[in-house]
N, C-alpha and C positions, 0 to 999 in steps of 0.2 A: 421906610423900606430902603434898604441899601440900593446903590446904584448895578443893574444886572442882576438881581437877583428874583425870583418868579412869585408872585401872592401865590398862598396856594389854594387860593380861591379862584382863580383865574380859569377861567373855562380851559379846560382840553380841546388841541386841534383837531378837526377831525383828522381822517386817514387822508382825504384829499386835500387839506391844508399842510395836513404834514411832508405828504410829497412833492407839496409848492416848495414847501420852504426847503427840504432838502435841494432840488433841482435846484434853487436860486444859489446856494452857494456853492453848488457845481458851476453856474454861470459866471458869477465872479470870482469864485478863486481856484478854480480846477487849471493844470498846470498846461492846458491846451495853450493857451493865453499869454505862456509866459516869452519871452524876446529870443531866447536859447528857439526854443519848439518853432518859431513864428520862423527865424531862420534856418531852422530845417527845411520847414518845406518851403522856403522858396530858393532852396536851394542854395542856400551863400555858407555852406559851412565847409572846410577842406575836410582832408580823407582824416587829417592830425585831429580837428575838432571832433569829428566823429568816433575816432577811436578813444577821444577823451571818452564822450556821451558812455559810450556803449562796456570801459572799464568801469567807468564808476559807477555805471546804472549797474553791473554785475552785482555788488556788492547787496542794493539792493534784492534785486531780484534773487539772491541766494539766500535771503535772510526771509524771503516769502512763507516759504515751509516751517519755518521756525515761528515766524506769528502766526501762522494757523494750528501749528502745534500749541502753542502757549493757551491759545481759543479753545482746543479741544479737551485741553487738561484742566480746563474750567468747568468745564459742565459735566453735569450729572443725568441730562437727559440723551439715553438711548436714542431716541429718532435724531436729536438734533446732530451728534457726533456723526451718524451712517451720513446726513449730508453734507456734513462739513470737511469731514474726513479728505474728501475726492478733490480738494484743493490740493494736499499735501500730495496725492497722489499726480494731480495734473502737474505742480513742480518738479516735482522728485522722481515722477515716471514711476515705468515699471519692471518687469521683463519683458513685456510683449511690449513697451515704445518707449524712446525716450519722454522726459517732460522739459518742462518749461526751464527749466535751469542749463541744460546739456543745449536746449535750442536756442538761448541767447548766446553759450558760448561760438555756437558756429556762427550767428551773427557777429562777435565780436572779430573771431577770423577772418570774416569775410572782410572785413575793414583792414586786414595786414597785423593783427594781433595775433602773438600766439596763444593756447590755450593756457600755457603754464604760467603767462605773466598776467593773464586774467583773473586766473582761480586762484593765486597767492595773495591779491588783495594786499600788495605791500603798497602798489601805487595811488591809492582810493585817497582823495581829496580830505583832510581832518573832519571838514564840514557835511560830508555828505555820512561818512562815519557814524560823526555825531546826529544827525537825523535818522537815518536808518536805527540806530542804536535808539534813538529816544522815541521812534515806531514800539518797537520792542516791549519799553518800559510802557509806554500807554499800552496797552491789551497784557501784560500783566498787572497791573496795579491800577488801573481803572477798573470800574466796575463793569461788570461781566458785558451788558446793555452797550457800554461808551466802548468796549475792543468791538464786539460786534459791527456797532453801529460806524466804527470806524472803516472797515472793508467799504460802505457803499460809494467810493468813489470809483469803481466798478457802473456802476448806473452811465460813469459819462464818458469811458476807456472805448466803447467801441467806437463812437467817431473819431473820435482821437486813434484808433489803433488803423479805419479805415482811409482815413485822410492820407496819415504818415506812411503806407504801404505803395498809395496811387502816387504820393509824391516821391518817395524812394526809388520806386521804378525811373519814376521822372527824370528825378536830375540827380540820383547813382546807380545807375544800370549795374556797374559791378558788383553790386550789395543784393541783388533779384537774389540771388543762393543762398542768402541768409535770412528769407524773411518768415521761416517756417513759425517763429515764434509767436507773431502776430496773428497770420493767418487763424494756429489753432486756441486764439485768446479770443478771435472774432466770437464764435460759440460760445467760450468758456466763461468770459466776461459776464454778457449777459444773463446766463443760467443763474452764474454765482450772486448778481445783482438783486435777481428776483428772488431767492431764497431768504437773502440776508434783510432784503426790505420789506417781507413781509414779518418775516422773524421779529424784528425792530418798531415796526406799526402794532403787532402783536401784543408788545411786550413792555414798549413803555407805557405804563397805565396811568400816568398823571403827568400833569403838566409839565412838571419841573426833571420829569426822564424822558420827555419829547424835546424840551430844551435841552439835556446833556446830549441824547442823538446828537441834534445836527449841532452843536459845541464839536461835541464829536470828529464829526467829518469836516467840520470845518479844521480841526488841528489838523487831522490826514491831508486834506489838501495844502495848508503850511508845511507839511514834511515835504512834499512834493515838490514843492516851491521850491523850499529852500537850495532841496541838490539843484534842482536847475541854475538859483543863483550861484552856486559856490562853483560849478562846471562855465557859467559864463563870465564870471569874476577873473576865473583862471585860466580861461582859454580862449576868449574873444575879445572883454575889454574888463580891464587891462590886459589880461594877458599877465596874473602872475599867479604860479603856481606855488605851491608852498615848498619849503626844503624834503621831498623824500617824495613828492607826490609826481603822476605822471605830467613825462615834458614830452609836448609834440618835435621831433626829429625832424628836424629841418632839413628840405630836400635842395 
């Protein structure tokens, strides 16, 4: 039998095996972890590194809606679409509130960015691009089970979103006004987590669709990775950005 590939004899995890194994690779490569994040919150990043973070995470966070669309134009089941749906709506807003897209822009203002040199995306890193974009391609072109089961890095965003908020306060007071984003993910996160992991425990019925799962999320956490790298390559150490991408303005 090839190297990596599952008997398909091989007993099925249970549901609480599978939840083991998901969590563990939120513990090893969930982008909490990574040296960019680690220096956030202890505070060592100037106002320039952060307004890197916060354009180039834009790019992500506007392409949210767009992979949850792509998930919704997949399916065929009526219930599953009414729960899914309420993502695109929690990004994209409504008329009764803004969502999640319009709330990281005030975050990014609140760093000294303006909103039009956010939302143009002409400054976003090649590399971060290129991950965000190959999010994309995985939940269309994997199978229906692997987009899904992609989202549940969700499972490990709220400490990660509660940590980054107490240390925000901490050591950038002037960023307090921009942290609407988080706050309404605290909620949102989790909901979206529980839905998608039972969906996922549900739905892969053999071994070798409990193995693509968490394959799955393990790429999602590599996507997550990687902007981090390509944001600390360019703006911490070394410190070089590419030709066309954003440059911190030296005070």
């Amino acid at each position: 039998m090839a190297v990596g590939t599952i008997d398909s004899r091989e007993e099925m995890l249970s549901p609480e095996e599978l939840h083991a194994r998901l969590r563990r690779v939120g513990e090893e490569r969930y982008h909490h972890q990574h040296p960019f994040h680690l220096l956030m919150h202890e505070g060592k990043l100037s106002r320039g590194q952060l307004q890197a973070w916060a354009l180039n995470r834009y790019y992500y966070q506007s392409n949210i809606p767009v992979k949850d669309a792509i998930i919704l134009s997949r399916s065929d089941d009526p219930e599953f679409r009414r729960a899914w749906r309420k993502r695109v709506v929690d990004h994209d807003g409504n008329a009764q509130q803004a969502g999640g897209i319009e709330r990281w822009i005030r975050l990014a203002e609140a760093t000294g960015l303006t909103r039009e040199r956010v939302i143009s995306c002409n400054e976003v890193l090649p590399a971060v691009r290129y991950a965000v974009d190959a999010y994309l391609s995985l939940v269309r072109s994997k199978t229906f089970l692997e987009a899904v089961a992609s989202s549940l890095t969700e499972m490990f965003s709220r400490d990660l979103i509660a940590l980054r908020m107490d240390r925000m306060r901490q050591h950038y007071p002037w960023l307090s006004g921009g942290l609407d984003y988080f706050t309404a993910r605290l909620d949102q996160a989790p909901e979206d987590a529980r839905f998608a992991l039972q969906w996922v425990t549900e739905h892969a019925r053999t071994r070798a669709e409990q193995e693509l799962s968490i394959a799955a999320l393990r790429a999602k956490c590599d996507i997550l990775w990687a902007q981090l790298d390509a944001i600390y390559f360019s703006y911490v150490q070394p410190g070089w950005p590419p030709p066309g991408a954003f440059r911190i303005e030296e005070k």
